[in-house]
C-alpha positions in Angstrom: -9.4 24.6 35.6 -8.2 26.4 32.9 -6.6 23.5 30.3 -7.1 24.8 27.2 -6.1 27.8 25.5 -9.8 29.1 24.2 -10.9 28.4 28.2 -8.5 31.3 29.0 -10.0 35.0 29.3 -7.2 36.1 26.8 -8.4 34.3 24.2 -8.2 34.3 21.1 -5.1 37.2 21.9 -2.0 34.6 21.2 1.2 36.0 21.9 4.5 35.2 19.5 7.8 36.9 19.2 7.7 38.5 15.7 11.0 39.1 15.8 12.1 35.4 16.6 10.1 34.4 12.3 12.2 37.4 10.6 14.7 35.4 8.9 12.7 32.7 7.7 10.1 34.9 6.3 12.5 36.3 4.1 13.4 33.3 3.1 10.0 32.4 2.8 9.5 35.7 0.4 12.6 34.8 -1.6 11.6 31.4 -2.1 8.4 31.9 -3.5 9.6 34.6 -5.9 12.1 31.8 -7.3 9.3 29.3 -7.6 7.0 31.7 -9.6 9.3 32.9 -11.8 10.5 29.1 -12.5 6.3 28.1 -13.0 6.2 31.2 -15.2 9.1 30.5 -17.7 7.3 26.9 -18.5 6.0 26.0 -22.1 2.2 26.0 -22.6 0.5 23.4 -20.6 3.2 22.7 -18.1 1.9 25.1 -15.5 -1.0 23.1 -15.7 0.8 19.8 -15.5 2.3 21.2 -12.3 -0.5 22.0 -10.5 -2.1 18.7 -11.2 1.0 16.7 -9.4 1.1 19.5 -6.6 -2.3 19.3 -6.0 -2.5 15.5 -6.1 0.7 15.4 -3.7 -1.5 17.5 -1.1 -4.7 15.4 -1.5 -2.8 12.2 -1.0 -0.6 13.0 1.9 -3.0 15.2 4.1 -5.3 12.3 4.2 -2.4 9.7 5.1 -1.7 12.3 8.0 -5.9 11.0 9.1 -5.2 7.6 8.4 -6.7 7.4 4.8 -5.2 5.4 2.7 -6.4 6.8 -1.4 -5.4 5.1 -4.6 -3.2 7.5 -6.5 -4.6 7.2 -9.8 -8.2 7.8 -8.7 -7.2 10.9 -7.1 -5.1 12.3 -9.8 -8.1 11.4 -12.5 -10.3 13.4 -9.8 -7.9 16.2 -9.7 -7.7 16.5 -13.7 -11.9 16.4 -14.1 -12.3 19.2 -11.4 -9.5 21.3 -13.4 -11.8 20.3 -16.5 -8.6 18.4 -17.8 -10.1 15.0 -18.1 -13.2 12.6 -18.1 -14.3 11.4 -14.2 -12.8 8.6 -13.4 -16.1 5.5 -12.5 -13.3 4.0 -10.1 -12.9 7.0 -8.3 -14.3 7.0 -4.7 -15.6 9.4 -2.6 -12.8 10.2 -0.8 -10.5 11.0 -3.6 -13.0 13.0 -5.7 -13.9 14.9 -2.6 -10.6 15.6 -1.3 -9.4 16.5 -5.4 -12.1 19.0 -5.6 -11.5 20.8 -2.2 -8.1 21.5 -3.2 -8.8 22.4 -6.5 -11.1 24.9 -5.2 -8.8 26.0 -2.4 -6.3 27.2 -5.7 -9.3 28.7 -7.5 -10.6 30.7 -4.7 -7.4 30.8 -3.0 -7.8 35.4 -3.2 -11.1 35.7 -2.2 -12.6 35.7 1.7 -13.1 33.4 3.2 -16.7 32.6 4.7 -19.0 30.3 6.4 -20.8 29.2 3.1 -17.2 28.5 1.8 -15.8 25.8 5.2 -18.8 24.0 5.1 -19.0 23.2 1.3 -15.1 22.1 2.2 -16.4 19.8 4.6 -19.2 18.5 3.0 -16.9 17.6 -0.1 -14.4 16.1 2.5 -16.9 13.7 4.1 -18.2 13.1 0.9 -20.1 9.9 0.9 -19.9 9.3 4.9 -23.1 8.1 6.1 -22.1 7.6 10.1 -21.4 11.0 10.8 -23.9 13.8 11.9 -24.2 17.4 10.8 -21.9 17.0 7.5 -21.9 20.5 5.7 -22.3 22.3 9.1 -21.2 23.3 12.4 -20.5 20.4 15.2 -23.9 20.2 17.3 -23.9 17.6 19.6 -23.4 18.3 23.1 -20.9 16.1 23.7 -17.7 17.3 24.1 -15.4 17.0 21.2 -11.8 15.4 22.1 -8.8 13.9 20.9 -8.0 10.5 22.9 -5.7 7.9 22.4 -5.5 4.6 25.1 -7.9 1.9 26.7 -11.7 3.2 26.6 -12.3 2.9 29.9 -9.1 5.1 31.1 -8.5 7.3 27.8 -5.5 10.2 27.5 -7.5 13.2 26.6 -4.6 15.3 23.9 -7.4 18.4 23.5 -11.0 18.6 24.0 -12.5 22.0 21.7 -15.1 24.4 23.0 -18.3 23.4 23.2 -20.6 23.2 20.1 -22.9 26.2 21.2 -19.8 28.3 21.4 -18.6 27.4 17.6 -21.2 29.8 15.6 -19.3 32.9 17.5 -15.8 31.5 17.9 -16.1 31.1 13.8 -17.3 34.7 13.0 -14.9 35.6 15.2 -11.7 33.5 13.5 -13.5 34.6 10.1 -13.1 38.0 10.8 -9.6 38.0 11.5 -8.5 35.7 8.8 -9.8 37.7 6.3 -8.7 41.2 8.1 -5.0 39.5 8.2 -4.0 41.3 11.3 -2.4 40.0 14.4 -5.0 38.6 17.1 -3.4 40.9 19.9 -2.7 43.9 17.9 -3.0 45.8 14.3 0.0 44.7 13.6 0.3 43.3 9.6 1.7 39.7 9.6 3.8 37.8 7.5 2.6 34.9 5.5 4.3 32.6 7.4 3.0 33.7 10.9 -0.4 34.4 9.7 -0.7 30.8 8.1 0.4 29.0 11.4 -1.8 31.2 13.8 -5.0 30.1 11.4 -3.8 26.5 11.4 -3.9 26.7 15.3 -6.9 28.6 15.5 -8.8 26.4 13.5 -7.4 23.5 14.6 -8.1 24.8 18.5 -11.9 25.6 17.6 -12.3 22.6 15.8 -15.9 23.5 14.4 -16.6 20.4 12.3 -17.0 16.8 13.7 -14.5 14.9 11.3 -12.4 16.3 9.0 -10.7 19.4 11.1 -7.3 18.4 10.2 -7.5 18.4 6.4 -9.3 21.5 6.3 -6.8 23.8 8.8 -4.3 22.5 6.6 -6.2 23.7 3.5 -6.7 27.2 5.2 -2.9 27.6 5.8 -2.4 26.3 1.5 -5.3 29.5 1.0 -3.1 32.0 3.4 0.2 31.3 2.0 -1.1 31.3 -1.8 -2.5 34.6 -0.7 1.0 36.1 0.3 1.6 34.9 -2.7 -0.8 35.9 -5.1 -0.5 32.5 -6.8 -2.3 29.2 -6.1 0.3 28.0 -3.5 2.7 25.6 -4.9 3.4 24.5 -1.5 2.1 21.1 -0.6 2.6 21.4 2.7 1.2 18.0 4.3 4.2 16.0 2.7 5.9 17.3 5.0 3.6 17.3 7.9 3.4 13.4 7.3 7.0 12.6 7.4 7.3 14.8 10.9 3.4 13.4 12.2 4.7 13.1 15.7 6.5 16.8 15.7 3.4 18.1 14.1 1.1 16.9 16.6 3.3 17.5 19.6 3.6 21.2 18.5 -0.3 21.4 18.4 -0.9 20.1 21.5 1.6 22.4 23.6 0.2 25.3 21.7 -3.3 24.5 22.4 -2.6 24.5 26.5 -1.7 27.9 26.4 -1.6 31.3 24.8 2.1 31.6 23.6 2.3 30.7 20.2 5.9 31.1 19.3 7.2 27.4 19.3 4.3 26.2 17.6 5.0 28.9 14.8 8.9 28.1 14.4 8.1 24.4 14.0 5.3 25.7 11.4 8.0 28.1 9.6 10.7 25.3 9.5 7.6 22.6 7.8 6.9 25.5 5.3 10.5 26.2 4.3 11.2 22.4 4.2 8.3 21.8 1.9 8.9 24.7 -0.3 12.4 23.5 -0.9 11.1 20.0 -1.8 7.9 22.0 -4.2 11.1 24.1 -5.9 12.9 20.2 -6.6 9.6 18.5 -7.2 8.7 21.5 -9.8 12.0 20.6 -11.8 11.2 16.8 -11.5 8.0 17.3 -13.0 8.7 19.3 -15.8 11.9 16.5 -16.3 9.4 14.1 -16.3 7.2 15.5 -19.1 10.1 16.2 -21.1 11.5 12.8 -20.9 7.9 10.8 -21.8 7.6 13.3 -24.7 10.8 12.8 -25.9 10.5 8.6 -25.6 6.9 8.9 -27.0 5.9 5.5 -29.2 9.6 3.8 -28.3 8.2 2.8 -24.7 5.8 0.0 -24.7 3.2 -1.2 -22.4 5.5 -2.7 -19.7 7.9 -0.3 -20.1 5.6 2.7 -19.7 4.1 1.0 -17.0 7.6 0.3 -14.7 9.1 4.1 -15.7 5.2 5.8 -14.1 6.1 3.6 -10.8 9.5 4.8 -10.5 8.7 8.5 -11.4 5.8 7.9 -8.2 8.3 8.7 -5.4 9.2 12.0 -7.0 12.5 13.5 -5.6 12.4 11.3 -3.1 13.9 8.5 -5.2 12.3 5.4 -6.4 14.0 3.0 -3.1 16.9 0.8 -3.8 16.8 1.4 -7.7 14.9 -0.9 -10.2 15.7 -4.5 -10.8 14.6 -7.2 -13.5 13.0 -8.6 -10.2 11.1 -5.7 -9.7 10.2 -5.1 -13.1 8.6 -9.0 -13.4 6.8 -8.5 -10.6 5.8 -5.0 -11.4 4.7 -6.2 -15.2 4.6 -9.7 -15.4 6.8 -10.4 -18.1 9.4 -12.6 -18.1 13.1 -12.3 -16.7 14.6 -12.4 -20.1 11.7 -9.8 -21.4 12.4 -7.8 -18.5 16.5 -7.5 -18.8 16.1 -6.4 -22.2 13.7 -3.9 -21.6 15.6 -2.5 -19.0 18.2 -2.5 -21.4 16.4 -0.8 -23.8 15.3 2.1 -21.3 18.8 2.6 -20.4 19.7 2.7 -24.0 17.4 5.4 -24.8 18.3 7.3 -21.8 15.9 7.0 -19.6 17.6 4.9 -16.9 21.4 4.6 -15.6 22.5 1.6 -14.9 24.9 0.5 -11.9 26.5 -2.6 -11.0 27.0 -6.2 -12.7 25.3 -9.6 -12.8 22.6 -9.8 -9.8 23.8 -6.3 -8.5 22.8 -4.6 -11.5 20.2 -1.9 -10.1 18.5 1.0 -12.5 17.8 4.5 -11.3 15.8 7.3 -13.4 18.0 9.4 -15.2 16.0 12.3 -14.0 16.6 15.0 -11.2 16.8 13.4 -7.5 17.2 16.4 -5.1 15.7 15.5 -2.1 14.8 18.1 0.1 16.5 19.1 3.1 15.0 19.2 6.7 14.5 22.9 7.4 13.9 24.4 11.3 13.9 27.7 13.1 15.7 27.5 16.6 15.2 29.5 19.3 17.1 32.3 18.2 15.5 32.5 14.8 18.0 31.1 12.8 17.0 29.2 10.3 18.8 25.6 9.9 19.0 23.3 7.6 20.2 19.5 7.2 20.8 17.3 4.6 18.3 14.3 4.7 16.6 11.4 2.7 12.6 11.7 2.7 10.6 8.3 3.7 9.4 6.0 1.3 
């Protein structure tokens, strides 16, 4: 019985309406021309400071989507020593310096092909430091098949089961070929970025050629397609995103991977990419905001201080939830409540924070730019909609 899409004779042919992604990849094209000329107009050394928070946005998030859990300011040390912008970081674990330098790479080598050599030094950096898993660095070998389960062991809910290990060498060369060609899979017809970023995410994700780590690196391939179409590391960060819509995400895989029409799977993809360049485009100006505003307080900010305002800025444009309060800022810092008051006094004083209410209302919100970004999808028709909303803390 025929349950999967690469079981089918068509395969790998999928079929999409084209016509149906029009509209958002014009937006898509629009979009990234704003971004890049935004990144472009930035004083020396912000592009890089960019790049660093992008990047570190991706590692952290597209590892939450598999259930790791990394310490922010491991990864972010990681991602500054593999741009050659800091000393390593001895706290930093595997995970984090492996998952820093595969995305770092990904935005060096984001124009050339990709190849073989190139996945499996991905993977191997990905399982850095996992002892428990076989054939790190390689192809999947064991003959067992490879499946996604959830429920009881004894009477599990198979969500996908990939081809079998002895078919991945071919299936790869085969994926391979057309990635780096950039044509359709039916036809010689050119595709736009956003199309030809979801089809690899699917394609990948439906070979599933590693034995851990398939989700992180799909998602890397579709950060190296887009930054292609782009001709600029890709300022995405599209596993934000992912993460706050999990369930969607992993609903739209599974459909697509029962069968050999693609289009759903690619409007939910176009609508994820829109919605998280909208939020890169806010995050860029929050960034930069950021910077400003620390170089501009310099030596006035002390320890405590410093310490509360790096918390706050964490959340991005998402908002630092429910404002700060001299509660928050004891136990954030230890000091006392009367310390704390009047250094939150002092923040606001110097502009750094606006304050709003009286007496045990009295909340403090950065003074910076909160824009959160806006849930983006493509219908059925191909229009593209978008609604206000609030991201998850």
């Amino acid at each position: 019985m025929e349950r999967w899409n690469w079981q089918r004779a068509e395969w790998p042919r999928l079929r999409f309406d084209a016509a149906v992604l029009d509209a958002a990849e014009e937006r898509f094209a629009a979009g990234c021309g704003a971004l890049l000329a935004r990144v472009r107009r930035v004083e020396p050394g912000e592009e890089e400071r960019v790049m660093v928070e992008r990047v570190v946005d991706e590692a952290i998030t597209t590892s939450t989507i598999e259930g790791e859990v990394l310490d922010r300011a491991s990864v972010q040390s990681s991602v500054r020593r593999a741009l050659s912008l800091g000393v390593p970081d001895p706290k930093a674990g595997d995970a984090e310096r492996g998952v820093s330098e595969l995305l770092v790479d990904v935005c060096r080598t984001f124009a050339l092909e990709l190849d073989e050599t190139t996945l499996c030094r991905w993977h191997a950096l990905v399982m850095r430091g996992r002892k428990d898993l076989p054939d790190v660095g390689r192809w999947r070998t064991r003959r067992e098949p490879m499946q996604v389960v959830s429920g009881r062991l004894d009477r599990p809910t198979v969500h996908f089961e990939a081809p079998p290990s002895t078919r991945v060498p071919a299936e790869m060369a085969r994926f391979l070929a057309w990635f780096n060609g950039g044509r359709a899979p039916a036809g010689n017809a050119r595709l736009g970025p956003l199309a030809r970023a979801g089809l690899a995410h699917l394609w990948f994700e439906s070979v599933h050629p590693f034995a851990d780590g398939n989700g992180r690196l799909g998602r890397a391939i579709s950060e190296k397609a887009l930054a292609q179409s782009m001709e600029h590391p890709s300022l995405t960060a599209i596993s934000p995103v992912i993460l706050a819509r999990r369930a969607e995400y992993y609903a739209a895989l599974a459909a697509a991977s029962r069968g050999m029409e693609a289009t759903a799977w690619l409007r939910w993809f176009a609508g994820a990419v829109l919605q998280a360049q909208a939020r890169a485009a806010a995050e860029v100006e929050f960034v930069l905001a950021k910077a400003r505003l620390l170089a501009r307080l310099g030596q006035q900010l002390n320890v405590r201080q410093e310490k509360a305002l790096l918390r706050m800025m964490e959340p991005g444009t998402a908002g630092f939830e429910g404002g700060m309060t001299a509660g928050k800022y004891v136990a954030l810092t230890r000091a006392s409540p009367a310390t704390a008051t009047r250094d939150l006094s002092e923040l606001a004083e110097a502009g750094a924070l606006l304050r709003t209410g009286e007496r045990r209302y009295v909340r403090y919100a950065l003074t910076l730019p909160v824009r959160p970004a806006p849930r983006i999808d493509v219908d059925e028709k191909g229009r593209v909609v978008v609604r206000a909303t609030r991201e998850p803390h």
